[in-house]
NUKEDREN-744820 format. One record per atom (N, C-alpha, C): x, z, y. Coordinates in steps of 0.05 Angstrom, whole numbers, padded with zeros to 5 digits, always signed. Layout:
<recs>
XZY ...
</recs>
This chain:
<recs>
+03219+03529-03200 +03222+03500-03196 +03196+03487-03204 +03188+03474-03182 +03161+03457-03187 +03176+03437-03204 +03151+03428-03217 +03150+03397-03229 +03128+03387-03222 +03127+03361-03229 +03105+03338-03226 +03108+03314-03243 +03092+03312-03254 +03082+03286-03267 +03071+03261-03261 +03085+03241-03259 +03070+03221-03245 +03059+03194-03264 +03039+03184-03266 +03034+03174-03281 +03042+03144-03285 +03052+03137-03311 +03062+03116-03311 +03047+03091-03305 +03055+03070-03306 +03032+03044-03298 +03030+03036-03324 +03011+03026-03324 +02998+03019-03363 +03017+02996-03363 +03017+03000-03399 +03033+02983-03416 +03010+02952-03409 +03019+02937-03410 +03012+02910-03412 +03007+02896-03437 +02983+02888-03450 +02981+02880-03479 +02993+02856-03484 +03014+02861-03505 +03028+02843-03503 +03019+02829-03525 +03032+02810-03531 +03010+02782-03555 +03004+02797-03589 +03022+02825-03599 +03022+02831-03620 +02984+02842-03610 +02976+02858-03601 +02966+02874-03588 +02936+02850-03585 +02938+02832-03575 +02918+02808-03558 +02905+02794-03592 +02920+02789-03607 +02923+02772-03640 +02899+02783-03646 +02902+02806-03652 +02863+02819-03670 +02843+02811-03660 +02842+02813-03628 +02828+02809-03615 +02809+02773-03608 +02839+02762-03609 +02822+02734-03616 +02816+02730-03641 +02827+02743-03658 +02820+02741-03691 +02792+02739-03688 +02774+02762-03676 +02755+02771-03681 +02742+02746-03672 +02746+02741-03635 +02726+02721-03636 +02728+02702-03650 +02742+02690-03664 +02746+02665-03679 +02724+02669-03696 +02734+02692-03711 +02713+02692-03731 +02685+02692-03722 +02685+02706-03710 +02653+02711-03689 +02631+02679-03684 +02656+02655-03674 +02646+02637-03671 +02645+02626-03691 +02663+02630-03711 +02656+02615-03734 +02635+02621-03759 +02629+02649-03752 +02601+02654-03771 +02571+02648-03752 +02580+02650-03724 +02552+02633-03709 +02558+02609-03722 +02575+02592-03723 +02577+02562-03722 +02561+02557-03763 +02571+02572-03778 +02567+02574-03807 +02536+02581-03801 +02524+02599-03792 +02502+02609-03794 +02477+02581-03781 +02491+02582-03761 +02481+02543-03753 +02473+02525-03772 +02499+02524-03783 +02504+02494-03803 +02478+02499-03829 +02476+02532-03839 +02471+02537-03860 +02435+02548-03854 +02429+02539-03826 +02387+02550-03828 +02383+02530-03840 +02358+02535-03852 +02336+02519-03862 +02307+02527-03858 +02305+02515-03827 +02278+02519-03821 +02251+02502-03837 +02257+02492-03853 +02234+02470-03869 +02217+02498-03878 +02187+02488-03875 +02178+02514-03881 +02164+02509-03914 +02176+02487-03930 +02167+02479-03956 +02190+02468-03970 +02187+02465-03998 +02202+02460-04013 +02211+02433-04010 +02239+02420-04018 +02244+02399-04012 +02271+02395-04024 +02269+02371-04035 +02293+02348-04044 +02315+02353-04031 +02339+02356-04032 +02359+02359-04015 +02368+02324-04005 +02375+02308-04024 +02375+02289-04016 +02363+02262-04034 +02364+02237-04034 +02354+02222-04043 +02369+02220-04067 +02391+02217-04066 +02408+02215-04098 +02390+02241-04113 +02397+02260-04097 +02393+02296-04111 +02356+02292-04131 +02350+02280-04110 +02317+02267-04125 +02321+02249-04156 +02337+02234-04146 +02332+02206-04174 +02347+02219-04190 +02370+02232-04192 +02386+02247-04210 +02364+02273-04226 +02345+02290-04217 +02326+02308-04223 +02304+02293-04241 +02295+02268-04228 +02272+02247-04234 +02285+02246-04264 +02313+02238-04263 +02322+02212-04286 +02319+02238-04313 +02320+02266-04303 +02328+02284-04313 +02296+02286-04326 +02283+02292-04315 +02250+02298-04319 +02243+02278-04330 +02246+02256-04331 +02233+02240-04350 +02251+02227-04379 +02273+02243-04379 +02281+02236-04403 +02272+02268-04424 +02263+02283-04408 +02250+02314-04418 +02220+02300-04426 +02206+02292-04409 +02181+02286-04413 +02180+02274-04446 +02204+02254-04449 +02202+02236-04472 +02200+02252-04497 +02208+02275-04495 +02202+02307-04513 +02172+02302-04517 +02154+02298-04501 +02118+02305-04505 +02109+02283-04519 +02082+02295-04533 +02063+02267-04535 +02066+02254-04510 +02047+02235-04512 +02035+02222-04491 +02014+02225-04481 +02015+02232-04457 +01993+02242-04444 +01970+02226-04439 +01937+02226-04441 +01928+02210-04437 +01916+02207-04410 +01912+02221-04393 +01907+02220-04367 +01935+02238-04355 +01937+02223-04322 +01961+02241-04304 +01944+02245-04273 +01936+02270-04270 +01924+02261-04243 +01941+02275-04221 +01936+02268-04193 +01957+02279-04174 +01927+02299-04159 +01927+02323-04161 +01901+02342-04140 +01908+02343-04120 +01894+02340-04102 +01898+02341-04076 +01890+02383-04071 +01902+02392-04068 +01899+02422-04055 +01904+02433-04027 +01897+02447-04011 +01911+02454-03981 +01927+02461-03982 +01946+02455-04001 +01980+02476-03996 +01990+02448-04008 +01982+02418-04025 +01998+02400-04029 +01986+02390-04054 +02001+02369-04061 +01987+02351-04090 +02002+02364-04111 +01984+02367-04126 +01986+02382-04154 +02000+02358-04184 +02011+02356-04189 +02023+02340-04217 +02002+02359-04235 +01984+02336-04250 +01970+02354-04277 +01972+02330-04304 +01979+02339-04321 +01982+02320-04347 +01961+02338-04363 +01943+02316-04378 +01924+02315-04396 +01926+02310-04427 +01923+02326-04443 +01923+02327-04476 +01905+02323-04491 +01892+02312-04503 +01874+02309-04515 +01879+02321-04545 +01867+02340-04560 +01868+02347-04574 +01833+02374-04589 +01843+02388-04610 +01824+02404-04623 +01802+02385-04637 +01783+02393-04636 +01758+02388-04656 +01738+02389-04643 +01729+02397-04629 +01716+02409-04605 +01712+02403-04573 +01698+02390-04562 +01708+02372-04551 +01698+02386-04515 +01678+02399-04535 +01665+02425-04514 +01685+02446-04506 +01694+02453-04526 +01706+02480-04522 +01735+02476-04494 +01735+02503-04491 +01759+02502-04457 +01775+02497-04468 +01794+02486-04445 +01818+02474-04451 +01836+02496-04445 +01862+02494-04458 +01881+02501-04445 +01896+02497-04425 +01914+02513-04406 +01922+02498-04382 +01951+02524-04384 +01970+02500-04381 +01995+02512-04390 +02011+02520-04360 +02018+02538-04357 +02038+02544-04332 +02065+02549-04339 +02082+02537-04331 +02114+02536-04332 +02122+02557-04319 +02153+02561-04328 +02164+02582-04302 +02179+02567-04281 +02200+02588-04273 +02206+02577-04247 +02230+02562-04249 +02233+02534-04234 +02255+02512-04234 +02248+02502-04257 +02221+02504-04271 +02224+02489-04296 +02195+02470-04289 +02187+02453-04302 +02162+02435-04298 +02151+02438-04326 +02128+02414-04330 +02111+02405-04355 +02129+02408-04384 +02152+02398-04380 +02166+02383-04400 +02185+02408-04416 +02173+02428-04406 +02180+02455-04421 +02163+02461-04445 +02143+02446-04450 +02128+02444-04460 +02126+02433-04497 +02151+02422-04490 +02155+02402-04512 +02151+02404-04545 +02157+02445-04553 +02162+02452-04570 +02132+02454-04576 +02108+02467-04557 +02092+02484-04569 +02062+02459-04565 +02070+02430-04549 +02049+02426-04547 +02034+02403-04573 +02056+02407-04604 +02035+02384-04626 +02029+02413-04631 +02031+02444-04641 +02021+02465-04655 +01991+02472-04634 +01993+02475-04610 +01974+02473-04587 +01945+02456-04594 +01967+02431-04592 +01938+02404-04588 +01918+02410-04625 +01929+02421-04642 +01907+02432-04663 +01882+02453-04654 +01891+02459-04637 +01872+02485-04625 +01856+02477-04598 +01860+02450-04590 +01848+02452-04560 +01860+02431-04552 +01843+02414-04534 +01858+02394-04514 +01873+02414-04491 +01898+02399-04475 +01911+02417-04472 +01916+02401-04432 +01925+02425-04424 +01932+02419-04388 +01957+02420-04385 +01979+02407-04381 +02009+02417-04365 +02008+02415-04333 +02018+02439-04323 +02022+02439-04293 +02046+02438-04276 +02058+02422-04264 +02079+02430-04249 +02072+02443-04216 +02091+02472-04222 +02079+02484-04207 +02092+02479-04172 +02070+02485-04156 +02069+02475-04134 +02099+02493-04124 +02112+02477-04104 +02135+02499-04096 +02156+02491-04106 +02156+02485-04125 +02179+02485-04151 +02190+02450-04163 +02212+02445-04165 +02222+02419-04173 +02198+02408-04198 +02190+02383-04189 +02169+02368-04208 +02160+02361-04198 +02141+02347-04198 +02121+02316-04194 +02098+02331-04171 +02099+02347-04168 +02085+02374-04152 +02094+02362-04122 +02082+02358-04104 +02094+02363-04073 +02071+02384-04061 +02093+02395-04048 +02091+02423-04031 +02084+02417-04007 +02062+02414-03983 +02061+02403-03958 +02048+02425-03937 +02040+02443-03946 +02035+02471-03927 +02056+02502-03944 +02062+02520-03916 +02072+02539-03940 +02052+02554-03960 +02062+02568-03975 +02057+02578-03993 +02072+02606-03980 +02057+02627-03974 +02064+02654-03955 +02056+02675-03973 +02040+02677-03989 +02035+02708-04007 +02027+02699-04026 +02019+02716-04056 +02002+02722-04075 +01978+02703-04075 +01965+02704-04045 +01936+02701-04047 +01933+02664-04037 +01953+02665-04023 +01960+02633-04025 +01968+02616-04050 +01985+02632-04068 +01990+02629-04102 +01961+02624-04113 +01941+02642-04109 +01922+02634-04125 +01902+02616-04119 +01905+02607-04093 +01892+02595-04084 +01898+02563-04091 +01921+02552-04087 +01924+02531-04092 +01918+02525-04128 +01919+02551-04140 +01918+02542-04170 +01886+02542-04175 +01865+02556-04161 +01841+02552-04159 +01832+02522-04152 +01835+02517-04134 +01829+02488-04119 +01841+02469-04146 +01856+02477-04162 +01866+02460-04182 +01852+02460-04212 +01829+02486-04208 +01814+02494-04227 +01783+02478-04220 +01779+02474-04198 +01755+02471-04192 +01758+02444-04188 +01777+02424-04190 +01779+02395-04195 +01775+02388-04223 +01786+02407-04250 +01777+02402-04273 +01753+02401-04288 +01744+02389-04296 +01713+02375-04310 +01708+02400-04320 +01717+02415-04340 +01712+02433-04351 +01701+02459-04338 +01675+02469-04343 +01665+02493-04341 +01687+02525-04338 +01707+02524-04358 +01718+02546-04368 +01740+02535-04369 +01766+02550-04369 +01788+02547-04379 +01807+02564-04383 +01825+02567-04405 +01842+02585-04421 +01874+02573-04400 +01881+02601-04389 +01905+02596-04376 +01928+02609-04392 +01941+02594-04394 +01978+02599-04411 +02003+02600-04396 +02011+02621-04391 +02039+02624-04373 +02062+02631-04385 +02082+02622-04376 +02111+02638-04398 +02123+02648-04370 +02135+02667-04364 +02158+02680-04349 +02146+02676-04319 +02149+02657-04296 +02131+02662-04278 +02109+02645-04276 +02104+02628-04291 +02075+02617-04301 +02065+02640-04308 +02073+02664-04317 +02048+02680-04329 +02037+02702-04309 +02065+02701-04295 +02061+02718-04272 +02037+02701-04247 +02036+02670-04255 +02021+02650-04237 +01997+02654-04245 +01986+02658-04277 +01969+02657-04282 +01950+02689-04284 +01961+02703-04284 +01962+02736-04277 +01946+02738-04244 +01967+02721-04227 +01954+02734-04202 +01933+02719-04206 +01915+02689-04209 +01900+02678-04210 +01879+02700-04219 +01878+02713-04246 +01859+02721-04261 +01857+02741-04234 +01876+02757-04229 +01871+02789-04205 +01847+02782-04186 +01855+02765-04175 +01844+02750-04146 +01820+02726-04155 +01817+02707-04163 +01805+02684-04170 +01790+02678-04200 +01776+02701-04216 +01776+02695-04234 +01750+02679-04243 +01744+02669-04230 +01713+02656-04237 +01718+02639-04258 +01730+02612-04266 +01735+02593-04276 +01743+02600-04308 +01762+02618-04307 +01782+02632-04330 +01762+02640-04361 +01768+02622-04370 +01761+02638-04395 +01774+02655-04406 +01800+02655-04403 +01824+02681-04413 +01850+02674-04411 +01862+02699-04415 +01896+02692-04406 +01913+02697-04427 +01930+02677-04428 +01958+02684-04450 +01984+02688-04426 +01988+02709-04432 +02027+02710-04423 +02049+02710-04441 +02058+02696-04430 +02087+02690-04456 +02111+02717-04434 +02115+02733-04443 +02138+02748-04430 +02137+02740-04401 +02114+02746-04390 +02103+02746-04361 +02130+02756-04336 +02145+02750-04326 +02157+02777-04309 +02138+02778-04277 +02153+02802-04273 +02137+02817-04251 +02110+02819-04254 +02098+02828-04278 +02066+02835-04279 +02064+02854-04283 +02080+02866-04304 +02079+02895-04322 +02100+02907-04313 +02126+02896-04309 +02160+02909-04308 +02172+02896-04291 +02184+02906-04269 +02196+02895-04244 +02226+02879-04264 +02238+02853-04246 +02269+02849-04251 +02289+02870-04269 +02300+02863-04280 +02330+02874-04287 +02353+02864-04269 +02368+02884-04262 +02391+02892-04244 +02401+02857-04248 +02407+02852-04278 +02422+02824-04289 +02418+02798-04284 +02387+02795-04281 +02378+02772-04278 +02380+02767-04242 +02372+02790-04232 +02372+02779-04202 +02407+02779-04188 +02424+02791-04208 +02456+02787-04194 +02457+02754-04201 +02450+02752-04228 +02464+02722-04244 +02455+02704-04225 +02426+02707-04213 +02412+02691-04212 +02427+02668-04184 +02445+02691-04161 +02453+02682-04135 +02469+02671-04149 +02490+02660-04160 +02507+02636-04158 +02494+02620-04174 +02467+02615-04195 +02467+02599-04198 +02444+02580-04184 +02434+02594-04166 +02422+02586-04129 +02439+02566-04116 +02457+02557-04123 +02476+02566-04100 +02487+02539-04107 +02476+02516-04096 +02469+02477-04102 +02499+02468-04095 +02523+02481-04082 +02542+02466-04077 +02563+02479-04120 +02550+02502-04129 +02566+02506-04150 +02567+02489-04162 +02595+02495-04189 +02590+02477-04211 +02568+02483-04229 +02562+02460-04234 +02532+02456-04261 +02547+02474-04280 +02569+02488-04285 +02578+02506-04300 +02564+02528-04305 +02559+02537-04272 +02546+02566-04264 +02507+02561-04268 +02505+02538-04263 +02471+02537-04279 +02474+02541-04304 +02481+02528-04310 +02483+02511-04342 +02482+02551-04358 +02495+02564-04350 +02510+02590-04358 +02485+02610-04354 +02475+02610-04323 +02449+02625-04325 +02427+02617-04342 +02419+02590-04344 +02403+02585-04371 +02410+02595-04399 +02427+02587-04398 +02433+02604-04430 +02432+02628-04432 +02447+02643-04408 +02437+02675-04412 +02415+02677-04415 +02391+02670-04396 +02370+02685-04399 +02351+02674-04429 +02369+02654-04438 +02358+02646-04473 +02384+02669-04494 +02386+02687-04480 +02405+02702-04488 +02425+02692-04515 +02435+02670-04495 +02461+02647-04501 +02466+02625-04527 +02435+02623-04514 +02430+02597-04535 +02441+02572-04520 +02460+02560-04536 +02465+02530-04527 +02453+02513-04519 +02454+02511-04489 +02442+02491-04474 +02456+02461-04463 +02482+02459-04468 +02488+02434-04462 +02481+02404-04458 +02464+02402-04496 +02451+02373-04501 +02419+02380-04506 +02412+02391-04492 +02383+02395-04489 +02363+02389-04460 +02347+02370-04472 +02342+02368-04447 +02326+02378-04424 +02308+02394-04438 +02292+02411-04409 +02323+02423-04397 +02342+02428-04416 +02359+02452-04399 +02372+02426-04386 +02379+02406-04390 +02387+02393-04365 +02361+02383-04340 +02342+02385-04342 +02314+02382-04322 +02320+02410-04306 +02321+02433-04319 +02326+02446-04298 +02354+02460-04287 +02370+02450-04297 +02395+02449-04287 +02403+02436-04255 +02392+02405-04265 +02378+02385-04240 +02363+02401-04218 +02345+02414-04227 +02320+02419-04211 +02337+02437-04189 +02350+02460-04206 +02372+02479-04194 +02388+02470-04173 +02393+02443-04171 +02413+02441-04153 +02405+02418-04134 +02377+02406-04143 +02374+02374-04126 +02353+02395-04103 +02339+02420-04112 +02314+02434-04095 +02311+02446-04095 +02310+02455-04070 +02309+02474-04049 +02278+02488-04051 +02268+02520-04057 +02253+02520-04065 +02239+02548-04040 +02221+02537-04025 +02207+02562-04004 +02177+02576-04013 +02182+02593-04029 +02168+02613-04043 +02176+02636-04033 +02148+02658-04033 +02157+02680-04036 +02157+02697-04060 +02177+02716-04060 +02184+02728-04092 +02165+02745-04098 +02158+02735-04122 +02129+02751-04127 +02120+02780-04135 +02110+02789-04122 +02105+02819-04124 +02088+02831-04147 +02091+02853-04159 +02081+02858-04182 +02059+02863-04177 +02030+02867-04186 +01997+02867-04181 +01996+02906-04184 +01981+02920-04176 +01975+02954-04180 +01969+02954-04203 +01975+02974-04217 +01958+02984-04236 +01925+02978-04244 +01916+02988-04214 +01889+02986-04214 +01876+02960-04203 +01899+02942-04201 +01887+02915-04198 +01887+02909-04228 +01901+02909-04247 +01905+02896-04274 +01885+02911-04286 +01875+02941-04283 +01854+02947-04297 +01834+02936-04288 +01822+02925-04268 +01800+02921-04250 +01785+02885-04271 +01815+02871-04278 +01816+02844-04292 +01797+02854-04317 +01769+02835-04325 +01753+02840-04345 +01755+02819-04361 +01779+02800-04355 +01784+02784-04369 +01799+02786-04403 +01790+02765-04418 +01815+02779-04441 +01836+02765-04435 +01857+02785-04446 +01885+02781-04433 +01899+02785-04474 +01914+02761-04467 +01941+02765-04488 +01963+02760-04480 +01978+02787-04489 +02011+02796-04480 +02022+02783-04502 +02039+02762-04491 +02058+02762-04517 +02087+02773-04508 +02106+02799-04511 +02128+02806-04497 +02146+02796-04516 +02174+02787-04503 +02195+02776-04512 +02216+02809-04520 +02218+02822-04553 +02234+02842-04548 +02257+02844-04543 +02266+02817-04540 +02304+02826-04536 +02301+02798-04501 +02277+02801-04491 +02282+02793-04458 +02308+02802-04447 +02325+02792-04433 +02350+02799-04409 +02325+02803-04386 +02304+02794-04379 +02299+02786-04353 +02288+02814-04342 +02272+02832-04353 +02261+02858-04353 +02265+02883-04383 +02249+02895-04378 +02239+02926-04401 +02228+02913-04407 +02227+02893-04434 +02200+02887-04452 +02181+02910-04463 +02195+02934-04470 +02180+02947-04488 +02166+02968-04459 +02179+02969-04435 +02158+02979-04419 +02136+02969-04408 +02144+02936-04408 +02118+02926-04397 +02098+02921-04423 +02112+02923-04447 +02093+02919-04463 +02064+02948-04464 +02076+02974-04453 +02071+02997-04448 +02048+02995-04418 +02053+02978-04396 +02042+02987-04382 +02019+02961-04389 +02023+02943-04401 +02001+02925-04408 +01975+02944-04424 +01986+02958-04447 +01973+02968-04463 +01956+02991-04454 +01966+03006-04432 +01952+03029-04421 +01940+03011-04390 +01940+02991-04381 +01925+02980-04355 +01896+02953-04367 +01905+02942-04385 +01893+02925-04398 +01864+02929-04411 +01838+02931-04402 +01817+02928-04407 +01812+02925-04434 +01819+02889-04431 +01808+02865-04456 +01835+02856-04471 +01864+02874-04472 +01885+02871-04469 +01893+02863-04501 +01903+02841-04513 +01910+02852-04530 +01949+02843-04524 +01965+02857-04539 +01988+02860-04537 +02011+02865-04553 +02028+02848-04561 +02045+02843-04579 +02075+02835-04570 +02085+02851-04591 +02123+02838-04580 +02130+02825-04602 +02152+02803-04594 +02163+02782-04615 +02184+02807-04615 +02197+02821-04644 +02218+02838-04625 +02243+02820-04622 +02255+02804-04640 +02272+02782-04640 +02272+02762-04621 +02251+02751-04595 +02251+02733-04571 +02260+02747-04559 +02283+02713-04544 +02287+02726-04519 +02263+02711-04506 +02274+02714-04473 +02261+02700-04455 +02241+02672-04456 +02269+02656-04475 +02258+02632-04478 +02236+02630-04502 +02219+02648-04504 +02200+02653-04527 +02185+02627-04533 +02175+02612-04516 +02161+02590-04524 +02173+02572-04534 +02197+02574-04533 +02210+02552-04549 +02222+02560-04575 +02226+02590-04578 +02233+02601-04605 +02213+02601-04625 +02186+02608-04615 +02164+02606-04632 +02139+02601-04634 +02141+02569-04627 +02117+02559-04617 +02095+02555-04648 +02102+02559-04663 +02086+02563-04689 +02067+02583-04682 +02086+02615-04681 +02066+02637-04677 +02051+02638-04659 +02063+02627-04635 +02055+02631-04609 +02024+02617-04618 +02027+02596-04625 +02003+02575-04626 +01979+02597-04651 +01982+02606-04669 +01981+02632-04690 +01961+02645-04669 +01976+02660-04658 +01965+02675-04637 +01947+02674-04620 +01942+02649-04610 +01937+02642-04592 +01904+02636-04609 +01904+02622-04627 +01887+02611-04638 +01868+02636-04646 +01884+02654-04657 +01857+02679-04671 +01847+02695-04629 +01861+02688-04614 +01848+02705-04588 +01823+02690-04581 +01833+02659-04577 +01818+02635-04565 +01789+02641-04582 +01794+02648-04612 +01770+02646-04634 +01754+02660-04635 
</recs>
C-alpha cells in the first residue's frame, strides 16, 4: 500500500504570533526617534540653557567670594576661544615668575580658595578657567587632541607680561599643565602636579563607572553632589561652596573635550623641565603609589612625593604643605 503526503497549506500568523513583531518595530522607531531627540552636534562646549547659566554664574560667584580679590581680570583672546585669567598680586619679588594655577575638570578659579593667601607669600599668583569647561572661559573652536590642549594654553602664556612662568595643576589641570610642558615648553619655568590623573596612572575602574550618572544633567543634584564627595573620599560637600559651583557646572554644561590620553614614557623623560609630583595616597581616582613609581623612574628633574593621608581633593586638605613644597622647589 502506497502512501502519500500532501502538504498542508501554512498556518496563518495569527495576532499572538504578529505582537513581537510589532513590538520590535515600535521599539526600533522609538530608539531612532530617542537617538534624534538625544544628538548633539554643537561642536563646543555650551550652557544648556539660560536659567542653567545664571543658576552656575550665581553659583561661581558666591565661590569666588572664597578668594582675595583679584587685582586685574583679563578675557585672552586664543584660536580655540576667550580665556578667563584672574591676577594675584603677591611675594617679595616682583621679578620673579609667577605662578599660574590650573583647575580640574567641571571645576574653575574658585577652587582655589584654600591655597591661594599660603601661595600669594611665595609669588604673585595666575587662576585659569579652563577652556572647554564650565567658567568664565568661552569655548568657540573645537578643541580635538592633546596638541590643541596645549596650544590654546600657550597662546595664553605668550599674552602674559612675564618672561617665565611656574605652572600648578591639581587632577586634570595637572594633566593640562603636563601636556603643555611635553609639547610647548618654552615659557615654563616648572611644573607642580597636585595628584595629576592620566599622566603617570591611567583611571580607576570607580571613577569612570561613578562618573556616568553623575554626567547625566536630567539626574538628581543627589547623584553629583555624591560623586564629589566620593572622589574627596566622602568628605561633606553639601554647604560648601566650590562643591556647589561644580555641582552647577555638572548639570547647567555640556562639555566637548576629548578624554585625555596619557603622554609615553619617553615623552615624560624627554621633559627637561623641573617637575614636582605631589601624589594624593589614599586617591579613589587612580594607583597613587604607581604613578608615584612611574613619575620617579620617567622624570628627569622629577622630584616626587605622596601626601599618604590625601585624597583627591589634596589642595584643599593641605594647602599649608602644598604651599611648603612648593616654595623649597620654586627656591
Amino acid at each position: 500500500m502506497v502512501t502519500s503526503s500532501v502538504p498542508k497549506p501554512a498556518a496563518r500568523a495569527g495576532p499572538r504570533r504578529r505582537r513581537p513583531a510589532r513590538i520590535a518595530a515600535v521599539l526600533a522607531v522609538l530608539a531612532a526617534v530617542l537617538a534624534y531627540a538625544l544628538r548633539d552636534p554643537a561642536p563646543v562646549g555650551y550652557f544648556v540653557s539660560a536659567q542653567a547659566h545664571d543658576r552656575f554664574t550665581a553659583a561661581y560667584r558666591a565661590a569666588m567670594a572664597g578668594l582675595p580679590a583679584p587685582d586685574r581680570t583679563s578675557d585672552i583672546r586664543t584660536g580655540y576661544g576667550v580665556v578667563r585669567v584672574y591676577h594675584f598680586s603677591g611675594g617679595t619679588d616682583p621679578a620673579a615668575p609667577p605662578l599660574l594655577l590650573l583647575p580640574g575638570r567641571a571645576s574653575a578659579s574658585p577652587i582655589w580658595a584654600d591655597n591661594l593667601p599660603s601661595l600669594l607669600r611665595l609669588r604673585s599668583v595666575y587662576t585659569v578657567d579652563l577652556l572647554g569647561e564650565p567658567g568664565m572661559s568661552i569655548q568657540q573652536r573645537p578643541v580635538q587632541d592633546a596638541d590643541d590642549h596645549a596650544r590654546w594654553l600657550h597662546e595664553v602664556l605668550l599674552a602674559l607680561p612675564e618672561p617665565a612662568i611656574h605652572l600648578l595643576g591639581v587632577s586634570f589641570g595637572g594633566w593640562t599643565a603636563m601636556n603643555l610642558a611635553v609639547r610647548r615648553p618654552e615659557k615654563i619655568a616648572g611644573v607642580v602636579l597636585l595628584d595629576p590623573i592620566m599622566v603617570f596612572a591611567g583611571l580607576s575602574p570607580g571613577v569612570v563607572l561613578r562618573s556616568i550618572p553623575a554626567g547625566l544633567r536630567w539626574a538628581p543634584r543627589s547623584w553629583r553632589d555624591a560623586f564629589t564627595a566620593w572622589t574627596a573620599n566622602d568628605a561633606p560637600v553639601k554647604d560648601v561652596p566650590v562643591a556647589r559651583m561644580i555641582e552647577a557646572g555638572l548639570q547647567a554644561y555640556v562639555t566637548k573635550l576629548p578624554a585625555p590620553t596619557r603622554p609615553s614614557e619617553e615623552r615624560l623623560a624627554a621633559v627637561r623641565l623641573p617637575v614636582l609630583v605631589l601624589m594624593a595616597g589614599k586617591s579613589r581616582l587612580h594607583d597613587a603609589a604607581e604613578a608615584a613609581r612611574v613619575a620617579r623612574r620617567t622624570l628627569v628633574r622629577g622630584t616626587v612625593k605622596t601626601y599618604p593621608e590625601a585624597s583627591h581633593a589634596i589642595n584643599g586638605e593641605y594647602p599649608r604643605e602644598i604651599a611648603a613644597d612648593v616654595a623649597a622647589f620654586i627656591t
